[in-house]
C-alpha positions, -999 to 999 in steps of 0.1 A, spaced: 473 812 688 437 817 681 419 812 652 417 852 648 454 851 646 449 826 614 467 837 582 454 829 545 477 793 547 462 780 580 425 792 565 433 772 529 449 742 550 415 745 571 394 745 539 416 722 521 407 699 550 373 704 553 364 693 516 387 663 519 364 651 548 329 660 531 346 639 503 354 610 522 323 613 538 302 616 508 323 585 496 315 561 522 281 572 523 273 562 488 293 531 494 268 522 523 239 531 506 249 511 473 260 475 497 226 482 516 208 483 477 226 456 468 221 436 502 184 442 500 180 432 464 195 399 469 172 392 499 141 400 477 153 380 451 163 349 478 126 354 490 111 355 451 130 318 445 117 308 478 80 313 472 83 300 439 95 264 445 
């Protein structure tokens, strides 16, 4: 069974599929970028309290 032999529920289970992954994708991404904000402010900070003692 190809994908030309695909009928409209294996096309909505493929599209159904496909938006859960660019949402889980888009969710971990933001996750990362947010720890690596967070990560990177608290080094600057660590360095600011260094400098000033």
């Amino acid at each position: 069974m190809g994908i030309a032999d695909w009928g409209a529920v294996e096309w909505g289970l493929f599209a159904f599929n496909l938006a859960a992954v660019a949402l889980i994708i888009w969710a971990i991404r933001k996750k990362i970028v947010s720890k690596l904000s967070e990560v990177e402010e608290r080094h600057n900070r660590s360095t600011e309290r260094r400098k000033s003692e």
